[in-house]
Short mmCIF file of the C-alpha atoms (twelve columns), coordinates in Angstrom:
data_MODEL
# 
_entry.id   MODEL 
# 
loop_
_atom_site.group_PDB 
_atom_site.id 
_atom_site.type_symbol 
_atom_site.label_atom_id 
_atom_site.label_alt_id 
_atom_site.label_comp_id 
_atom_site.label_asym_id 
_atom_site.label_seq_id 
_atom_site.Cartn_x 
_atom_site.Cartn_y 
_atom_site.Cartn_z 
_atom_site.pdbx_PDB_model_num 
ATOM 1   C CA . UNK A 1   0.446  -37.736 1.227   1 
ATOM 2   C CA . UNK A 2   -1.219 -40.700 2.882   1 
ATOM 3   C CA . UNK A 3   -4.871 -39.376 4.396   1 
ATOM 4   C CA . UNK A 4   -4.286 -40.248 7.980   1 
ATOM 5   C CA . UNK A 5   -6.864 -39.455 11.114  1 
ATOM 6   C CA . UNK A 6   -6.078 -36.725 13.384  1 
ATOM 7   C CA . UNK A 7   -3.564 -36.924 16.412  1 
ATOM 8   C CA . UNK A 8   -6.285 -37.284 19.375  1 
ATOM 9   C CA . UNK A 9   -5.312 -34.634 22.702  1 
ATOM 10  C CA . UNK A 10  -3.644 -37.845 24.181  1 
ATOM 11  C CA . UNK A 11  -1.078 -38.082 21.449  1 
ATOM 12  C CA . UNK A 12  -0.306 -34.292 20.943  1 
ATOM 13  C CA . UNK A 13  0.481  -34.062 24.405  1 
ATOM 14  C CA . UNK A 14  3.224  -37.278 24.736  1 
ATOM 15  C CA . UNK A 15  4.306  -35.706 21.530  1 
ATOM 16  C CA . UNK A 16  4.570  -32.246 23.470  1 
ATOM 17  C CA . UNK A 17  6.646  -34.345 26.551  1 
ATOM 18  C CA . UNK A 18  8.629  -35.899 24.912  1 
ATOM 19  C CA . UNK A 19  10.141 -32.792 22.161  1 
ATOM 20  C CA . UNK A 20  9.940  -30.985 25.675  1 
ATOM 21  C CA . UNK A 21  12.149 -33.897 27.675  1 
ATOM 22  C CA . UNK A 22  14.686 -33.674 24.833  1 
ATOM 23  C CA . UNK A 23  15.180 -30.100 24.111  1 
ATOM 24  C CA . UNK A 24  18.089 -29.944 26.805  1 
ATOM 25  C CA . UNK A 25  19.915 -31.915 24.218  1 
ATOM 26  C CA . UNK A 26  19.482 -29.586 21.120  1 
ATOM 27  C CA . UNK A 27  16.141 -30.981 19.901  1 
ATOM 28  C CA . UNK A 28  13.585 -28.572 18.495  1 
ATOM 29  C CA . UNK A 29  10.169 -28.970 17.141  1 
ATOM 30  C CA . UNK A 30  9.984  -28.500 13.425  1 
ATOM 31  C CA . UNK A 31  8.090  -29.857 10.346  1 
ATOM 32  C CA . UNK A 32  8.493  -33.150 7.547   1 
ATOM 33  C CA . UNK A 33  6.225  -34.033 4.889   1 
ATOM 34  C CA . UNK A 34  4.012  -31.713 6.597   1 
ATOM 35  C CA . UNK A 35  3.536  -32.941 9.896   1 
ATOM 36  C CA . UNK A 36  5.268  -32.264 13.013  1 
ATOM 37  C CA . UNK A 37  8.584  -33.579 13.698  1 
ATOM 38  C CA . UNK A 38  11.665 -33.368 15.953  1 
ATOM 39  C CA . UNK A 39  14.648 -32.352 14.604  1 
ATOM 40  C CA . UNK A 40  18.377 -32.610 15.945  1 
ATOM 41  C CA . UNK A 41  21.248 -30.618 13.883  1 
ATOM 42  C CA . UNK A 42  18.618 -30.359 11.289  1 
ATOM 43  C CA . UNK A 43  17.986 -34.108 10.741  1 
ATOM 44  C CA . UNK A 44  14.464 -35.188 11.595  1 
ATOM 45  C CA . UNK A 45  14.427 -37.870 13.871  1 
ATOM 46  C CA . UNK A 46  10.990 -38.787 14.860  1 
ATOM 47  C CA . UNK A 47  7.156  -37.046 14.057  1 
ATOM 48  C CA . UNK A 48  3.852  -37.150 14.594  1 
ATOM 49  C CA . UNK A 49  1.300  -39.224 12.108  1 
ATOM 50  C CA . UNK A 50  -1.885 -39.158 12.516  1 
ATOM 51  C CA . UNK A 51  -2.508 -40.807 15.905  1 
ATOM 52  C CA . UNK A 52  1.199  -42.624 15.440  1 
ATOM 53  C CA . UNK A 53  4.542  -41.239 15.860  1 
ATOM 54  C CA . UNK A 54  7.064  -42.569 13.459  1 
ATOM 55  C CA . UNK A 55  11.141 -43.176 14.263  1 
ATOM 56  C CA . UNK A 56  13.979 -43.323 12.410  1 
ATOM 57  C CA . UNK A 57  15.818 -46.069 14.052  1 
ATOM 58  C CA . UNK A 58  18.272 -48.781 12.769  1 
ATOM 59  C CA . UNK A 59  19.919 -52.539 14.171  1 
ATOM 60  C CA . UNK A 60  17.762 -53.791 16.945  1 
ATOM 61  C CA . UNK A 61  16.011 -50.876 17.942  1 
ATOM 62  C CA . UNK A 62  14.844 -50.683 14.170  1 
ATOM 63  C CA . UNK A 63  13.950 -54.614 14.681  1 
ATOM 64  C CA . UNK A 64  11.906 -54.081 17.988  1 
ATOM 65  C CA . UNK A 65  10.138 -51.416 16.859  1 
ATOM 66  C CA . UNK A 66  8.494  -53.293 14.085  1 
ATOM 67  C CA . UNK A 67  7.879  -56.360 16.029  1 
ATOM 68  C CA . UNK A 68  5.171  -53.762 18.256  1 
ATOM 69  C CA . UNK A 69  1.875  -54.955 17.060  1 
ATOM 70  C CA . UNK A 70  0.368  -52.659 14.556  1 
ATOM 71  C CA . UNK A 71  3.869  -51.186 13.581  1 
ATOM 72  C CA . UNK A 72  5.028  -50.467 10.371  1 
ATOM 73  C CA . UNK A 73  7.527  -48.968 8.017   1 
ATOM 74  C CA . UNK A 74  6.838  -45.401 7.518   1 
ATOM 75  C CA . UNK A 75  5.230  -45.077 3.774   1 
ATOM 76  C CA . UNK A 76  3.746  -41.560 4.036   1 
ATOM 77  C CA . UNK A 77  2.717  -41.400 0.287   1 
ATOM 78  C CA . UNK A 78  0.670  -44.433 0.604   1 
ATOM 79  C CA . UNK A 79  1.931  -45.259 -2.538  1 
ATOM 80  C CA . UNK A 80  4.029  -48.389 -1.325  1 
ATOM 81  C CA . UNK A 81  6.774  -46.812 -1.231  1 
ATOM 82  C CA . UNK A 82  8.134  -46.882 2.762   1 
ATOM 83  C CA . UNK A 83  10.803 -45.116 4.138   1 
ATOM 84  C CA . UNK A 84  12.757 -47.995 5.377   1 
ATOM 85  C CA . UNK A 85  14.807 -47.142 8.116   1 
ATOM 86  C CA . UNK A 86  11.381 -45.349 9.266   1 
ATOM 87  C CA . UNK A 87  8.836  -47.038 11.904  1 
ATOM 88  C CA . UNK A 88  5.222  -46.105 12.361  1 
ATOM 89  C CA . UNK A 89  4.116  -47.152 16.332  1 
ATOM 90  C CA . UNK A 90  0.682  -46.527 16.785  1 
ATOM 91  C CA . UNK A 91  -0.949 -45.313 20.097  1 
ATOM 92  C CA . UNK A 92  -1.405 -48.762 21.467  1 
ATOM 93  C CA . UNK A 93  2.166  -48.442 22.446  1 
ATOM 94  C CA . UNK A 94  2.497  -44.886 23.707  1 
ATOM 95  C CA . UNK A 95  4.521  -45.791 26.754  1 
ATOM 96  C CA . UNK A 96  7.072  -46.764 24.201  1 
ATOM 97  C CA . UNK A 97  7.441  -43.736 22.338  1 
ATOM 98  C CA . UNK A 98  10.007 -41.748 24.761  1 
ATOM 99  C CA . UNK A 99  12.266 -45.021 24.430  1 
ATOM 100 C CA . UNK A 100 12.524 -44.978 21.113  1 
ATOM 101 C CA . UNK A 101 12.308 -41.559 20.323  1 
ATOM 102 C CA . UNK A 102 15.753 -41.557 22.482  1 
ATOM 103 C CA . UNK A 103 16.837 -44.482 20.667  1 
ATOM 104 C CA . UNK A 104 16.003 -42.625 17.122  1 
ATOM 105 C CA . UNK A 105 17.526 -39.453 18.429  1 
ATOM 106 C CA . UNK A 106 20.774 -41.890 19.073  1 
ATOM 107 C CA . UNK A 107 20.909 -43.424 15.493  1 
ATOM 108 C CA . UNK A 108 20.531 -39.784 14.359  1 
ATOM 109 C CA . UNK A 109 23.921 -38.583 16.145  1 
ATOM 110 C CA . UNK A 110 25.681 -41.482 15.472  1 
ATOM 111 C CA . UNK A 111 28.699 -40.774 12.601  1 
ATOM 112 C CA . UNK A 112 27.544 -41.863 9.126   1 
ATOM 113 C CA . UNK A 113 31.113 -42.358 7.817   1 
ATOM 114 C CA . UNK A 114 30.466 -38.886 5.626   1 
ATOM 115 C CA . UNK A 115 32.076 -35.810 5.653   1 
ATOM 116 C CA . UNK A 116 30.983 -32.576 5.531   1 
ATOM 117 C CA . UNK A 117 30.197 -32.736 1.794   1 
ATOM 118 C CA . UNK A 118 28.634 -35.708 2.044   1 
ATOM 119 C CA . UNK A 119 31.876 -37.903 0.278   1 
ATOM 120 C CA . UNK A 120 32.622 -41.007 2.195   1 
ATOM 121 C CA . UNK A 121 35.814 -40.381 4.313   1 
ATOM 122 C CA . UNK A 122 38.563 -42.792 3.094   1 
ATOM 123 C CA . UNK A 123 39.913 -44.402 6.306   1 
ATOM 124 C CA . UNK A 124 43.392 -45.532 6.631   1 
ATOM 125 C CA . UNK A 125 42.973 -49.019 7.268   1 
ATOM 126 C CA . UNK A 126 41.537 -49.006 3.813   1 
ATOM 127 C CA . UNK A 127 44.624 -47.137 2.092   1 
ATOM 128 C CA . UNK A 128 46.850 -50.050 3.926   1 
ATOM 129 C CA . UNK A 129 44.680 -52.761 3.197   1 
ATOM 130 C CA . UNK A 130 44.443 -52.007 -0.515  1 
ATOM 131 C CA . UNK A 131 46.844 -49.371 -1.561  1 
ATOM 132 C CA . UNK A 132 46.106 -45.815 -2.865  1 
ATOM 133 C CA . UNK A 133 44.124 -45.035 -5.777  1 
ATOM 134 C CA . UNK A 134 46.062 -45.367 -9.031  1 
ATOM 135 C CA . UNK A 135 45.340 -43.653 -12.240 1 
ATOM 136 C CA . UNK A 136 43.358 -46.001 -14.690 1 
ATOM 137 C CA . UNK A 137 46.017 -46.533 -17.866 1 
ATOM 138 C CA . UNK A 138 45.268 -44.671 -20.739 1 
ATOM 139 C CA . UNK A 139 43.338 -41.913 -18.861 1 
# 
């Protein structure tokens, strides 16, 4: 993992707020990669790096987020390999973080299109659009 300075007191506490503000929607406190991180249903949502949080975010939110000066996609190797629907906002933009930590929390609810298993769901626009499935000849 990426060697990253220490979350100052400032930073642990709008971390603290804002897992705090959001618990009355399911959100718990919980760890990624080693660092803190809020979780919803399991899937992490947002953390704590270093001094930075990071955000999993997506569309505009995703595009706003790295247009914050110093911002970054999330690469917490340091290897150059980023986590791309992950954003790294540094402190200079703490007022932010309860925005888009909201707005992360959002993208993390929103359906994915997956079932249960994981198997994307076939819809039935699709079936009528393109007809059912039809064995391959000679299988």
């Amino acid at each position: 993992m990426k060697k990253v300075p220490a979350a100052s007191a400032q930073t642990h506490a709008a971390y603290a707020a804002i897992g705090e503000a959001l618990a009355e929607r399911g959100v718990v406190s919980s760890a990624m990669f080693g660092m803190p991180a809020l979780k919803h249903d399991g899937k992490a949502f947002a953390g704590l790096f270093g001094d930075a949080m990071v955000f999993k975010l997506s569309g505009a939110s995703h595009v706003e987020a790295l247009a914050l000066g110093g911002a970054e996609l999330f690469d917490p190797s340091g290897m150059g390999r980023p986590m791309k629907a992950w954003v790294v906002v540094p402190p200079a933009h703490r007022k932010r973080w309860a925005g888009l930590a909201d707005q992360a929390l959002e993208t993390t609810q929103a359906p994915t299109g997956k079932d249960a298993k994981g198997s994307a769901k076939t819809s039935a626009a699709r079936i009528v659009k393109t007809g059912p499935k039809r064995a391959k000849k000679g299988a």
